[in-house]
N, C-alpha and C positions, 0 to 999 in steps of 0.2 A: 500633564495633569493626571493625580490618580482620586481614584477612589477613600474616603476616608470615613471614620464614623468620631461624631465628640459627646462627650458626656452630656448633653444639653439637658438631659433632668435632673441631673445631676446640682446646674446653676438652678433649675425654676425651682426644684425642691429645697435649697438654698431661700432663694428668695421666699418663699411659701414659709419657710421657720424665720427667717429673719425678719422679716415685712420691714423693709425698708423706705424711711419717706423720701421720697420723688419731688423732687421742686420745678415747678414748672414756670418759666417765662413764654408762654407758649402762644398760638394760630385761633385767636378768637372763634373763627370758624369751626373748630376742632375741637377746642378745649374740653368738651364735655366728652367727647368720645376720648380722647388722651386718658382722662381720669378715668375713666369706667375700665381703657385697658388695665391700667396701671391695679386697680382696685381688683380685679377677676387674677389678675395675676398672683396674689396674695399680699402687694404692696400695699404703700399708703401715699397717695396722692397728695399735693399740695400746688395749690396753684394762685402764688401772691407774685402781683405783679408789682405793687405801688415801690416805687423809691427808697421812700421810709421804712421800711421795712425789709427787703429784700436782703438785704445784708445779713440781718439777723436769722433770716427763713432759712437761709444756705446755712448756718453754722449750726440748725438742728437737724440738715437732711444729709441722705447718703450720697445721694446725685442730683447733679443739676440739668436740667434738660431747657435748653433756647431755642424757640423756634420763630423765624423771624416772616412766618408768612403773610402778617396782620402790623405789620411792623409800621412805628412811626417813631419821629427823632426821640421822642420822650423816651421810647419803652424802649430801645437802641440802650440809654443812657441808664437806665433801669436793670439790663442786663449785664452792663458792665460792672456795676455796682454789686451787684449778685455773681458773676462769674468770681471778681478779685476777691470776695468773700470765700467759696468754694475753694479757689486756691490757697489761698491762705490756709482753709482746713486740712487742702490735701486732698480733695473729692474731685472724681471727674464730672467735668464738662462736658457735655454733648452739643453741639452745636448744626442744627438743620438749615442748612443756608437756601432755605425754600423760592424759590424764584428767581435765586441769581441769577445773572445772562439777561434778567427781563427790562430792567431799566437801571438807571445807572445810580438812585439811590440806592437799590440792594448790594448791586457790588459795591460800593465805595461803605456802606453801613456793615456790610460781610466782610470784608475787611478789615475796618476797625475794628471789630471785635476780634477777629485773628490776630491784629497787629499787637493790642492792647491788654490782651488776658489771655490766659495759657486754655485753650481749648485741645480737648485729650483727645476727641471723637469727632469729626467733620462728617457730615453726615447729607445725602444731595441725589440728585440724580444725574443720570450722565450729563449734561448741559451745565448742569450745575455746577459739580463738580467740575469740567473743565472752566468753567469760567473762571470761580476762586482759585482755581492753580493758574492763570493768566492767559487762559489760550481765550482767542476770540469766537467765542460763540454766540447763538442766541437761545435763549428757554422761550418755550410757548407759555406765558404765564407762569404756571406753579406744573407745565408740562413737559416732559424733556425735549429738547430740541436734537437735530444731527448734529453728531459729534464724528469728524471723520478721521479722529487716531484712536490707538490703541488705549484705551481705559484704564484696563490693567496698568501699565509704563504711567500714564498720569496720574493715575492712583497712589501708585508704588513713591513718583518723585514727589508728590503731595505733601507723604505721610516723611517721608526722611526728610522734606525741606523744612515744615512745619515740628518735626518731630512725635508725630500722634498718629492714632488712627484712621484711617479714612473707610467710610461703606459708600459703598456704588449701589443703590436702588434700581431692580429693573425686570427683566425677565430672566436673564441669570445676576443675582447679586457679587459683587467684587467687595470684599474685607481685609484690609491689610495696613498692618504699622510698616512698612518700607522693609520690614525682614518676611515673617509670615504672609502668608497669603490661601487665603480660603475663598472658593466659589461656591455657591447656595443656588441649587437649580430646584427649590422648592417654591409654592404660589402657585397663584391661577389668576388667568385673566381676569376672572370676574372681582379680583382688586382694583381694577382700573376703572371701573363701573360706578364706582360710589366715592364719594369728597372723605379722605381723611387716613387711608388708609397710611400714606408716607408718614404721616406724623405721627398715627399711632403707633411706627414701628420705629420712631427717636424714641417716643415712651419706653418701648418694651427694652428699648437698647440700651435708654437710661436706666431702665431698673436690672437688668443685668450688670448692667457695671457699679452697681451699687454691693454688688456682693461677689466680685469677682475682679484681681488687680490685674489678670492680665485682659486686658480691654480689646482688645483682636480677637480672641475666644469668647468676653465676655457677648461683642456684637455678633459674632457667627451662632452661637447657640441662640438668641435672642431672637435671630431672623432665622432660624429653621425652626422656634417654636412658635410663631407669630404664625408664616407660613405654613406650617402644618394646619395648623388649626383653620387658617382659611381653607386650603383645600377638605379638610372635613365639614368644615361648613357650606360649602357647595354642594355637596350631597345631600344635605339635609335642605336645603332651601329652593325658592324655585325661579328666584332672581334678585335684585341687587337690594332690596328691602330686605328677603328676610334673609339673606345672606345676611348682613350691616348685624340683625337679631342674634343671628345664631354664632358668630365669628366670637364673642363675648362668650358664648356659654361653652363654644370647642375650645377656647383658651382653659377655660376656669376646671375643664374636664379632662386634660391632654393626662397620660400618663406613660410611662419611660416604656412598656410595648409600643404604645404607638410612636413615640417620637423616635425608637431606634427601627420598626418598621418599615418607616417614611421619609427620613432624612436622606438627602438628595445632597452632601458635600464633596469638592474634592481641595484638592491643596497643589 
């Protein structure tokens, strides 16, 4: 592995002139912090879950973002309806398969949505991710479980068997469509402290890939600006409240010194 540097202000300054809308199928629990990322980002947030509608939401947004961590069969069948929309458009998918491993309606609900609608971004933590690629794991709830192979290789066969991207969420992040490959050694623990911070980084992933078609760049910039801005906000805060406060204001203030200062990628 070496050392690399990518334009990732490049993509937010992107997104900050384009404001792209974000459509969210998303983590009841989260949803409010999802939009508030997306919003500080310079995006524009959307988060229509109903049936009726869903179809129509994707064919005005630039990405779709699914997050299945609040999931029940209805809102399953709500996502499928909004993913084949997206498609149809042409727009990526992001898909956070948040508690795979944990019982066996996720994987079999995780699934269907892979089997059934082209998802471009697979999106998980290590447990997770192995799960959806079939290896036998368990996830601690919405926490990652041991995984005792190589990530990377299960990432890698992931993304070429499914054809799309895959992100590895963790302490060092893995990003890769089955050719490229990027590792993100940026974050701080004090993510792990507070409910939301995974899904608020499918947001940032989705709104990256809303202005950028190569989607393995668009997720690797998206998570070294996410991550950036948390670790500046650890400095400013004095535990996992106003960390949650200020993580929102180091996003809305990041600028291309800081994020070529601080980015922590290799390939």
């Amino acid at each position: 592995m070496k050392k690399i540097k990518i334009d990732a202000y490049a993509l937010l300054e992107k997104v900050r002139t384009q404001k792209p809308v974000v459509h969210h199928l998303t983590n009841w629990v989260t949803i409010y912090d999802c939009a508030n990322i997306v919003k500080v980002l310079g995006a524009s947030p959307v988060m229509a879950h109903a049936k009726e509608e869903v179809g129509q939401m994707a064919e005005i947004a630039s990405s779709l973002v699914l997050n299945i961590g609040t999931l029940t069969p209805e809102l399953i069948e709500a996502m499928k309806l909004a993913a084949k929309s997206a498609n149809r458009k042409g727009i990526p998918v992001v898909l956070d398969v948040c508690g795979a491993g944990a019982t066996q309606l996720r994987d079999k609900k995780s699934l269907e949505l892979l089997n059934e609608t082209k998802i471009n971004i697979i999106k998980g933590n290590a447990s997770e991710i192995a799960r959806v690629s079939g290896e036998s794991v368990k996830t601690k709830g919405v926490d990652a479980g041991r995984v005792g192979k190589d990530m990377v290789k299960i990432a890698q066969n992931l993304a070429r068997s499914r054809k799309c991207t895959v992100v590895v969420t963790g302490k060092e992040d893995i990003v890769t469509d089955g050719k490229k490959l990027y590792i993100i050694k940026n974050g701080h623990p004090m993510m792990a402290h507070i409910v939301g911070t995974g899904c608020m980084a499918s947001s940032v992933i989705g709104t990256f890939s809303a202005v950028e078609k190569d989607l393995a760049y668009a997720a690797a910039a998206a998570l070294v600006c996410f991550e950036i801005a948390a670790e500046c906000a650890v400095k400013l805060s004095s535990g996992p409240g106003t960390f949650k406060e200020k993580i929102f204001d180091c996003i809305f203030n990041l600028d291309k010194k800081t994020i070529e200062r601080m980015q922590k990628v290799e390939c």
